[in-house]
C-alpha positions in Angstrom: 1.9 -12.2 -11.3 -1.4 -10.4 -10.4 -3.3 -9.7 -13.9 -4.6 -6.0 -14.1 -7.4 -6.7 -16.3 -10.6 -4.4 -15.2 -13.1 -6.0 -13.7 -12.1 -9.7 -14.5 -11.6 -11.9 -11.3 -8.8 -12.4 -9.7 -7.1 -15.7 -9.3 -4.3 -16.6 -6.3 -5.8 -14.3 -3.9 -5.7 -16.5 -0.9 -9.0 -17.7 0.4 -8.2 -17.9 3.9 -5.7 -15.6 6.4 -2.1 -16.4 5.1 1.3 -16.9 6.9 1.9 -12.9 7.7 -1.8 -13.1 9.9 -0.1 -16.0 12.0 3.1 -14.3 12.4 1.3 -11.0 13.4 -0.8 -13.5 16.1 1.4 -13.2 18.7 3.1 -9.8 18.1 -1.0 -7.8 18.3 -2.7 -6.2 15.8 -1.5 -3.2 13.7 -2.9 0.0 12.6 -4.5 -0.2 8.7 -2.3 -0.5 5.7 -3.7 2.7 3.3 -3.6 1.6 0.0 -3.4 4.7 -2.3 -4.1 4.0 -6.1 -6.4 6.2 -8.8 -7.1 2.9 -10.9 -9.7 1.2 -9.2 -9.1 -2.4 -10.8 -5.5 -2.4 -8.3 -6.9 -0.4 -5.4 -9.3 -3.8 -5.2 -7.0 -6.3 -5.7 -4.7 -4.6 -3.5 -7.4 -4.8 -1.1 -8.1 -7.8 -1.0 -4.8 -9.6 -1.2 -4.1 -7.7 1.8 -7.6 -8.4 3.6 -7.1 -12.0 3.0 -3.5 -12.0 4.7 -5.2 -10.2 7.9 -4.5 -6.4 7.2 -7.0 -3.7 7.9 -6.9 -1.5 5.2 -7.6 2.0 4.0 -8.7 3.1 0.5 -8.2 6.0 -1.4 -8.6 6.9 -5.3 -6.4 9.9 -5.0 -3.6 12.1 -3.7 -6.6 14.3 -1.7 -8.6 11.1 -0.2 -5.0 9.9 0.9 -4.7 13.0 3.1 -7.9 12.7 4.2 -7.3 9.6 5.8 -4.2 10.5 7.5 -5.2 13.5 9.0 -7.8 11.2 10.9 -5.5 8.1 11.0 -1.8 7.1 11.3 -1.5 3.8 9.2 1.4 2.0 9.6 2.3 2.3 6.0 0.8 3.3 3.4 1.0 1.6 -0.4 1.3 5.0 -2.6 0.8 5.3 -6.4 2.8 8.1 -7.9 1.2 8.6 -10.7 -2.3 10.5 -10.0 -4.1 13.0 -11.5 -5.4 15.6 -8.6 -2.7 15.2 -5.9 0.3 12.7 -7.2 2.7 10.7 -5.0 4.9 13.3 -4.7 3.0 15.4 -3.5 1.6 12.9 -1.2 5.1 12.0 0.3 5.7 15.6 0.8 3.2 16.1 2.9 3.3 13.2 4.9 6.8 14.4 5.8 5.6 18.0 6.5 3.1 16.7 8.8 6.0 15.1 11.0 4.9 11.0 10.1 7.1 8.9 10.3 4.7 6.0 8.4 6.7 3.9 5.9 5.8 4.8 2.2 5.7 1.8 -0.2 5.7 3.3 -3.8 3.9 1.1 -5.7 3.8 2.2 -10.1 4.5 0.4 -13.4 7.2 3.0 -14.5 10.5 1.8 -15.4 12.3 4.0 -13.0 10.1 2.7 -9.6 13.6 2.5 -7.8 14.6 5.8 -8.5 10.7 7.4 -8.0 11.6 5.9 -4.2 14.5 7.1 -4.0 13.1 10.8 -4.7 10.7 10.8 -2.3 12.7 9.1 0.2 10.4 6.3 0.6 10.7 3.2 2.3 10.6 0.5 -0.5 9.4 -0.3 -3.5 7.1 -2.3 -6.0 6.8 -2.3 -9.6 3.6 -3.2 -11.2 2.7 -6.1 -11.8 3.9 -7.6 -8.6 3.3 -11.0 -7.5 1.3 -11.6 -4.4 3.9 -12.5 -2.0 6.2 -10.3 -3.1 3.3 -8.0 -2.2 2.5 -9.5 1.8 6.4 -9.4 2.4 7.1 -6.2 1.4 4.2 -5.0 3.4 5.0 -7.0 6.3 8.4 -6.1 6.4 7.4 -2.3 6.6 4.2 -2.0 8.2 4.4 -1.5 12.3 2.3 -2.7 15.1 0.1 -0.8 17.2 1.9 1.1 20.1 
């Protein structure tokens, strides 16, 4: 499991480019992953399991950077907290959907209910917090789409 614990280090983040980078090797690159998440501790470990596996990836600390970056970007998926103070997932999802994407949303929160919080927002899967890492790389690499 991936400790949430501040600032401390993280250990089991892979050192080198893991098994999803070699699949991707012969299949070409893919747009960024956009990791959305207010708590700074799992935007960075989010990060950087996802670096170290060979993802491009896009930061935001709210709902409002989120839609920053995807009116300038189409990821191709985006890691979404729901639970945010200025713009929330929900609101998030809704506008991706208003906007006409069709980019995979991965709802990523500790609540009990993650399941059904994907299931509101029609989203494309799910993971509740704390999530190991490679439950983390497949879900991403199972939903994440390569360039056109």
């Amino acid at each position: 499991m991936i400790a949430w614990a501040g600032d401390e280090p993280v250990r089991g983040i892979p050192e080198t480019a893991g098994p999803a980078e070699a699949a991707r090797g012969g299949r070409g690159r893919r747009r960024p992953v956009l990791v959305v998440d207010d708590d700074r501790s799992i935007l960075e470990t989010v990060s950087q399991i996802l670096r170290a596996d060979g993802y491009d990836v896009l930061r935001a600390t709210s709902g409002r950077e989120a839609l920053a970056h995807l009116d300038r970007v189409e990821p191709s998926a985006v890691l979404l907290d729901m639970r945010m103070p200025d713009v929330d997932g929900w609101a998030v999802a809704r506008a991706i959907a208003a906007r006409g994407r069709r980019v995979p949303v991965i709802v990523m929160t500790a609540a009990a209910n993650a399941r059904h919080w994907a299931e509101e927002i029609d989203a494309t899967a799910f993971l509740a917090k704390p999530f190991d890492i490679d439950e983390l790389l497949t879900v991403v690499e199972r939903h994440t789409r390569p360039l056109a």
